[in-house]
C-alpha positions as CSV (number, residue, x, y, z in Angstrom):
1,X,48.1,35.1,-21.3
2,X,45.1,37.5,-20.0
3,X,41.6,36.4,-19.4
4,X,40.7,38.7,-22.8
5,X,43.1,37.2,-25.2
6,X,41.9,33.8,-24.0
7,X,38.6,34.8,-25.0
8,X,39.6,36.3,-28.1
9,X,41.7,33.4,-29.4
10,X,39.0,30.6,-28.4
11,X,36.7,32.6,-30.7
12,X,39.4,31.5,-33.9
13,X,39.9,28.2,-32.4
14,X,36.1,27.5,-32.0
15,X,35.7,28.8,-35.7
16,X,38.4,26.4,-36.9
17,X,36.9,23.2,-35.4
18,X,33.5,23.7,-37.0
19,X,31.9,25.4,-33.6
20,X,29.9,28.6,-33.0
21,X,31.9,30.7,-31.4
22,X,30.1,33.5,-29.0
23,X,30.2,35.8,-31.0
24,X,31.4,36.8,-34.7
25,X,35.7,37.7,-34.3
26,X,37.0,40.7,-36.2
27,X,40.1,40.5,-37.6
28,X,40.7,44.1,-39.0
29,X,43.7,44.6,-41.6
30,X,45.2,48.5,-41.9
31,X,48.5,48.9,-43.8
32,X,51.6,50.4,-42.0
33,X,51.2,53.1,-44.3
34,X,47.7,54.3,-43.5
35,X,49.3,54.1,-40.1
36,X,52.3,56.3,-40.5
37,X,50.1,58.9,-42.5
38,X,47.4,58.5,-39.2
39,X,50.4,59.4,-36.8
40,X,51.5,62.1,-39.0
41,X,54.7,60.6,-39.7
42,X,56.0,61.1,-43.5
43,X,56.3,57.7,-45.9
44,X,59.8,59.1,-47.0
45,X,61.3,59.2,-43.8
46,X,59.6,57.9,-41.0
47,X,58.7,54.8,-43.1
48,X,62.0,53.7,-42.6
49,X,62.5,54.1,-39.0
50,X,61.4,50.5,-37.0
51,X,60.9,53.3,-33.6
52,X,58.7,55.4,-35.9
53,X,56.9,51.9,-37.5
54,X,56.1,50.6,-33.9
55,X,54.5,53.6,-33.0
56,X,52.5,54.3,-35.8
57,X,51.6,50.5,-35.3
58,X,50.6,50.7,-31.7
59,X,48.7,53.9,-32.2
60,X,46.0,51.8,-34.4
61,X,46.0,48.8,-31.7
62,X,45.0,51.5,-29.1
63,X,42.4,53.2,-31.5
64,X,40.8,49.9,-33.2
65,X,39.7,47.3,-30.7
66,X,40.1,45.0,-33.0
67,X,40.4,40.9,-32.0
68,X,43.7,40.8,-33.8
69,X,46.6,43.3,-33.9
70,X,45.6,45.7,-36.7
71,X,49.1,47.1,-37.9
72,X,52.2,44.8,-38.0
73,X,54.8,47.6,-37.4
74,X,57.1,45.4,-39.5
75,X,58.4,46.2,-43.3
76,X,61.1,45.3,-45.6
77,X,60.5,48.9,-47.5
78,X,64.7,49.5,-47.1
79,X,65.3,46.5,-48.3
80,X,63.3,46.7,-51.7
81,X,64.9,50.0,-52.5
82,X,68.9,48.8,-51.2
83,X,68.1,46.3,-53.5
84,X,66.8,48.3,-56.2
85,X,64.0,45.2,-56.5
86,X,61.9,46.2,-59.5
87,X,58.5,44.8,-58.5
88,X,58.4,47.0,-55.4
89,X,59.0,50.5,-56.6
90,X,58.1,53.7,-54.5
91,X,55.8,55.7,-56.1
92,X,55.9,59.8,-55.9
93,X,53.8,59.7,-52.6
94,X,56.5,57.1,-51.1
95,X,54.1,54.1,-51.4
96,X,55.8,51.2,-53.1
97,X,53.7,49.8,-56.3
98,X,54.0,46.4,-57.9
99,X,54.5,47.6,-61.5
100,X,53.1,45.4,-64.7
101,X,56.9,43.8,-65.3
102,X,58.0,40.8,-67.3
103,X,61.1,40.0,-66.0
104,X,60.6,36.1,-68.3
105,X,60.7,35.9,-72.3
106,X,58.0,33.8,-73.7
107,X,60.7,31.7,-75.4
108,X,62.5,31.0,-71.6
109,X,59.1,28.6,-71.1
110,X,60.9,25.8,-71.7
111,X,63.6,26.7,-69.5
112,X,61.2,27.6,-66.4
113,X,59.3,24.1,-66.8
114,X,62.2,22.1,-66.7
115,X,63.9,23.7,-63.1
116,X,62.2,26.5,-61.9
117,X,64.3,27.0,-59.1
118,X,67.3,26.8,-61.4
119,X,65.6,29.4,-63.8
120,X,64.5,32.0,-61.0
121,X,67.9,31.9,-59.6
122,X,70.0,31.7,-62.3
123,X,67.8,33.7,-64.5
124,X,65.5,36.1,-62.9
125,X,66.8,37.0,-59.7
126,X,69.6,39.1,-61.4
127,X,66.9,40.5,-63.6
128,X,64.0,41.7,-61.3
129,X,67.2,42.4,-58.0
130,X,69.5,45.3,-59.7
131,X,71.6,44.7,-56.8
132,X,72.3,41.3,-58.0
133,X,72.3,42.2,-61.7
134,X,75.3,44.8,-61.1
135,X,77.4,43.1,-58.8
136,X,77.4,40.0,-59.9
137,X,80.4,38.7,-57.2
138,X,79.0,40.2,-54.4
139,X,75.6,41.3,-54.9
140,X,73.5,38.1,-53.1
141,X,76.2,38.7,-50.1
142,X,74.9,42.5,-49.9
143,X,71.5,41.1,-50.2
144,X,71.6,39.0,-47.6
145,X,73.4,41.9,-45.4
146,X,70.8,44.1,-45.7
147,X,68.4,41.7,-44.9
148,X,70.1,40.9,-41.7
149,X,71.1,44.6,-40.5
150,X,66.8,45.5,-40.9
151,X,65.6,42.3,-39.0
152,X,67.7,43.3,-36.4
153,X,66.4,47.0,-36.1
154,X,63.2,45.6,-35.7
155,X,63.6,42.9,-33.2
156,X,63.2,45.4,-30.4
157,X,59.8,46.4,-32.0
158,X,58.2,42.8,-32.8
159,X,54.7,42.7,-33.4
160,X,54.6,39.8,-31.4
161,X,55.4,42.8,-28.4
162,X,52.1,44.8,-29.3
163,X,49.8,41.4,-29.7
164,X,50.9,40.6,-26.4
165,X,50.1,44.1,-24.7
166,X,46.9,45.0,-26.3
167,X,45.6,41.3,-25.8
168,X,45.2,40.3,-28.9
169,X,45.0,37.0,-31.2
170,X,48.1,35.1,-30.9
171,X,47.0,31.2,-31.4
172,X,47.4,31.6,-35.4
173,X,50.4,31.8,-37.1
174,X,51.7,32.5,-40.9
175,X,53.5,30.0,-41.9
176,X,54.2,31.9,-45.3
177,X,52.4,33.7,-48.4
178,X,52.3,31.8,-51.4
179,X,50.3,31.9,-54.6
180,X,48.3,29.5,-56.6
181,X,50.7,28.3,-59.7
182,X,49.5,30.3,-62.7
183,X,49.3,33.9,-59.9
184,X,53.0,33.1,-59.3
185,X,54.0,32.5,-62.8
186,X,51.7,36.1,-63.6
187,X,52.3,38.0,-61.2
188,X,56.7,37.1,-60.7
189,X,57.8,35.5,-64.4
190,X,56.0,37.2,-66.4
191,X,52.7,39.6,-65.6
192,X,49.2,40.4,-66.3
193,X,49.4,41.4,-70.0
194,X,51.9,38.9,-71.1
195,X,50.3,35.3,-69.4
196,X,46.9,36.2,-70.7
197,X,49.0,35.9,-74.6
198,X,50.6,33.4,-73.3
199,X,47.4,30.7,-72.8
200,X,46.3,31.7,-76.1
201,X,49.8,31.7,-78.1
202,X,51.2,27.8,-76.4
203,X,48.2,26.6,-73.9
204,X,50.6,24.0,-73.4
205,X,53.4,25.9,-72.2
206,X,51.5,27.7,-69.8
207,X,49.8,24.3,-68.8
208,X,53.1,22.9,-67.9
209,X,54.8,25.8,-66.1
210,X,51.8,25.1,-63.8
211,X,52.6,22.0,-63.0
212,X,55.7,22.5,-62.9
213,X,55.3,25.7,-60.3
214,X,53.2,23.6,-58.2
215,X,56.2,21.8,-57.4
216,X,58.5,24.3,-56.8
217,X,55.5,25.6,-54.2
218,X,55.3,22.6,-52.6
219,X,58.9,22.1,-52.0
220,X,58.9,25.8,-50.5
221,X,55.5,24.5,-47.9
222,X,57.7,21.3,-47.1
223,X,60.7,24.0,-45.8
224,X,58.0,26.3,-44.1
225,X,58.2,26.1,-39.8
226,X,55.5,25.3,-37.4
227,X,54.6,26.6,-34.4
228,X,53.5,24.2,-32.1
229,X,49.8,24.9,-30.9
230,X,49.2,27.3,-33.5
231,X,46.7,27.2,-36.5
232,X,49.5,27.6,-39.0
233,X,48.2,29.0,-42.3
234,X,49.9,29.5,-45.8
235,X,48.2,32.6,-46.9
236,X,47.5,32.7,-51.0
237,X,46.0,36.2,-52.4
238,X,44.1,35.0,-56.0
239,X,44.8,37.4,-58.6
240,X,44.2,35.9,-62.3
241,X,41.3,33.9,-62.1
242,X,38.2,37.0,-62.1
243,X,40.1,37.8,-65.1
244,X,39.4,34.7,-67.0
245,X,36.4,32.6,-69.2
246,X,35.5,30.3,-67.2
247,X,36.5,27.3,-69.5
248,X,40.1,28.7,-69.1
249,X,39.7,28.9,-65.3
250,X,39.2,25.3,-65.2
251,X,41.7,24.5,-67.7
252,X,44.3,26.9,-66.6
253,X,43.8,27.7,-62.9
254,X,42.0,25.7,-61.2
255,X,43.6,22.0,-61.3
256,X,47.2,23.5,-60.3
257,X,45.4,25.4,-57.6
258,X,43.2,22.3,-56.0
259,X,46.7,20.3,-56.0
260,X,48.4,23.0,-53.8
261,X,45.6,23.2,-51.4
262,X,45.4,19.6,-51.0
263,X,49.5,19.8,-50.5
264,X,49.0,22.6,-47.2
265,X,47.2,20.3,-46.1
266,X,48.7,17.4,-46.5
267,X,51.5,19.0,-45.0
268,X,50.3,20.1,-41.6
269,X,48.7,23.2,-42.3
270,X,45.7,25.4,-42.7
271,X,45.1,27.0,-46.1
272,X,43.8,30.6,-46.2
273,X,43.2,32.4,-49.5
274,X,41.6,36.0,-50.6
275,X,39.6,35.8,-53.7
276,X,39.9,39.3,-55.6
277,X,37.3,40.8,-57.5
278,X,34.0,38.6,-58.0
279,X,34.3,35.1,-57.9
280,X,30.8,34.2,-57.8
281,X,31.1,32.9,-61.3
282,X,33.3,30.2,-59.5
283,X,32.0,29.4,-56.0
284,X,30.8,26.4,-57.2
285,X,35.2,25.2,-57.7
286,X,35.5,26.4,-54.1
287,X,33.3,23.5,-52.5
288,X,35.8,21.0,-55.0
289,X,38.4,21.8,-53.0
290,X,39.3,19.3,-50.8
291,X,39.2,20.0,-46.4
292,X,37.9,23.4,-45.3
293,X,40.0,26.5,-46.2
294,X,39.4,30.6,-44.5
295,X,38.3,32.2,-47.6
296,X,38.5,36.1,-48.0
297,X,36.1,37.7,-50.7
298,X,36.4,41.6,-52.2
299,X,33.3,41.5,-54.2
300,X,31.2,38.0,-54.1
301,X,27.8,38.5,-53.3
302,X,27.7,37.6,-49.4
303,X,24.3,35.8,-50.3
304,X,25.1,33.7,-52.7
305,X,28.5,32.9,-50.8
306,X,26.2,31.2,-48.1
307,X,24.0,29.8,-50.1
308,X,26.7,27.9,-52.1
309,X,29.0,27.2,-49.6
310,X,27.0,27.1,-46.5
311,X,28.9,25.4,-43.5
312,X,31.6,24.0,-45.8
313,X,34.8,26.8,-45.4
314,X,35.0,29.6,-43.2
315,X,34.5,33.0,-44.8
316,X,35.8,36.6,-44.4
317,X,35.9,40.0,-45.6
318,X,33.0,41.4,-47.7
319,X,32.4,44.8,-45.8
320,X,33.4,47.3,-48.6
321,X,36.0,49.8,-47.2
322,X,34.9,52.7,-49.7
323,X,31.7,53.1,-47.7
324,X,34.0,53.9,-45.1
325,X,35.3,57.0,-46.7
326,X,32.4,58.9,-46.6
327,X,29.2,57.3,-44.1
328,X,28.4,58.4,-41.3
329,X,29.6,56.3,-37.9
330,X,25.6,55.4,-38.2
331,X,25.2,54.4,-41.3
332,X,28.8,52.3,-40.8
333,X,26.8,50.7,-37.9
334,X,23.6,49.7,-40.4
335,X,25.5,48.7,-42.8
336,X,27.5,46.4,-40.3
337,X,24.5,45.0,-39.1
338,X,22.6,43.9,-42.5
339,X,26.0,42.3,-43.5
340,X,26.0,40.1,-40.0
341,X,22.5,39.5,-40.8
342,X,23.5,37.6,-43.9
343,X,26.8,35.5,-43.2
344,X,26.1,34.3,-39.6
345,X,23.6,31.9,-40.2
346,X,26.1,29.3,-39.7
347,X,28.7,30.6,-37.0
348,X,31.6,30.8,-39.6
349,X,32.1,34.2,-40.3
350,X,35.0,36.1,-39.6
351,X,34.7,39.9,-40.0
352,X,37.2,42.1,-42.1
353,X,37.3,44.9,-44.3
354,X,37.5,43.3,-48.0
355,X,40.5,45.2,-48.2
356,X,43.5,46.6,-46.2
357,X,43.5,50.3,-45.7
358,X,46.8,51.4,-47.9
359,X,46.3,55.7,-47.5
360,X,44.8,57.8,-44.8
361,X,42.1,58.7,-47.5
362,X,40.5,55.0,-47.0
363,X,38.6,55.3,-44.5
364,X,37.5,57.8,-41.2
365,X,38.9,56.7,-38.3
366,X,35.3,57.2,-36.7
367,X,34.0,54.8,-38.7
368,X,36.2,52.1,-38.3
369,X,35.8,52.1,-34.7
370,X,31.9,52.6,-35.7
371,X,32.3,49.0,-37.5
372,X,34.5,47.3,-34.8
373,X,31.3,48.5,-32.5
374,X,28.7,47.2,-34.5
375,X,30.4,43.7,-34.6
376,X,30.5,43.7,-30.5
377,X,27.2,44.8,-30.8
378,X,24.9,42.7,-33.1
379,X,28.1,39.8,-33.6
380,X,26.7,38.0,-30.8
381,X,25.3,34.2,-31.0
């Protein structure tokens, strides 16, 4: 290990044991797609190449000095369209959506809270995988083919190659994503429209798929590997809860969600979650949760985020990537600096865009080196 990923990684580690680090680390997120379009490589064809992936990859680790690796040159496009997997659909452009589809039927509650794994095998797999649904005999074999044949195309091109070359953070790991219960039941059993029906149509229902999801998480966490010396996080994006009053957030999603944190933990491991939207109706639930979680926001008011939670969690994101479309590398540098100006007080601040770059039209190039500056800059303690 080099002298600068030392540095780099004691900057995480300082952050995680409640210490000022010695200056503010930068872990910048850019999609493998804004990648390939950067490199000029097509989403149709190149997309599907690991060679082409790895480049387009290490072409943003040389351009964005980021402390971790931007791009991870790894994804499972091929296997979403081999297995004709309707909740990852390519779009006209190539990029692959999440469409608003209800795999579930509101009368199959029951059947979800008494086994969920039962249901989603039995039951939904075979609905949302049209591999599965068509050949019923062989169809989880083919699955589990193509799975193998693309992890070994990219074992040559491991991101874990590119982290080690460009000196970059290496002393976290992802243990896996997960999602708080009601986001997994809204998001992969039924979907946006349909759940927020549901809590009005049988609150009780919905109530007890939660628990009942929360279990079927937690069994998944207790399976999940650990690296030894690593910060091993189970990453959860938070999708439904901006969207609801909040009596219903702390009916619906909350309880189930404080139970699963208090699981990671429990369990060995470090929870990190992104809160979409504006949660600053609820910061006040985030300092009820139990330990100290990495918390991503899109749209809370940075001010109010350290006022409420002060030294309690350690806190990410917030820099708004559409100002990066159209600034100037100056006024990306001003803007860097006010931000720092507000979250550092207490040395837990981690900086990131408040969202991944998915299309070349994101953001200028210039200015997001023009950020990653600015935080070398004025991110110093």
């Amino acid at each position: 290990m080099t002298s600068l990923q030392q540095e780099r990684n004691q900057l995480i580690l300082d952050i995680w044991q409640g210490k000022r680090p010695k200056r503010v680390p930068m872990q910048i997120m850019i999609s493998l797609e804004y990648a390939i379009q950067y490199k000029g490589y097509s989403l149709f064809r190149e997309y599907y190449s690991p060679k082409h992936c790895y480049e387009a990859a290490e072409e943003l680790a040389k351009l964005v000095n980021s402390d971790s690796l931007p791009t991870n040159p790894m994804n499972m496009a091929a296997v979403h369209r081999y297995a004709m997997n309707r909740f990852m659909v390519p779009g006209k452009d190539g990029f692959y959506q999440h469409p608003n589809y209800c795999p579930m039927k509101f009368e199959e509650y029951p059947e979800l809270i008494k086994d969920p794994l039962e249901f989603w095998a039995r039951k939904l797999r075979p609905r949302i995988l049209g591999i599965v649904e068509e050949d019923k005999q062989f169809g989880e074999l083919r699955l589990n083919a193509i799975k193998n044949v693309v992890a070994a195309k990219y074992r040559e091109y491991s991101p874990a190659e590119l982290t080690k070359k460009y000196e970059r953070i290496d002393v976290q790991a992802m243990a896996m994503m997960s999602m708080a219960p009601l986001d997994y039941i809204a998001d992969y059993f039924r979907n946006f429209t349909s759940i927020c029906i549901d809590i009005r149509r049988n609150p009780q229902w919905v109530l007890d798929a939660c628990e009942a999801m929360l279990e079927f998480i937690v069994e998944s966490i207790k399976r999940a590997p650990k690296i030894p010396g690593k910060i091993n996080l189970v990453n959860l994006p938070l999708h439904m809860a901006t969207y609801m009053k909040p009596k219903d957030f702390a009916k619906f999603y909350f309880p189930s969600f404080k139970k699963l944190i208090q699981s990671i933990q429990d369990h060995g491991f470090e929870a990190g979650f992104f809160c979409e939207e504006n949660w600053d109706p609820h910061l006040d639930a985030l300092n009820d949760l139990p330990g100290r979680a990495r918390i991503g926001f899109e749209a809370a008011d940075p001010k109010l985020v350290v006022e409420k939670l002060g030294n309690r969690h350690i806190i990410c994101n917030f820099f708004n990537t559409h100002f990066l479309r159209t600034a100037t590398p100056e006024e990306v540098r001003d803007e860097v600096k006010q931000l720092l100006d507000i979250v550092c007080v207490h040395g837990n601040f981690i900086f990131s865009f408040n969202k991944p770059f998915l299309c070349l039209g994101d953001a200028r190039m210039e200015n997001i080196q023009a950020a990653v500056d600015a935080v070398l800059e004025y991110g110093v303690y």
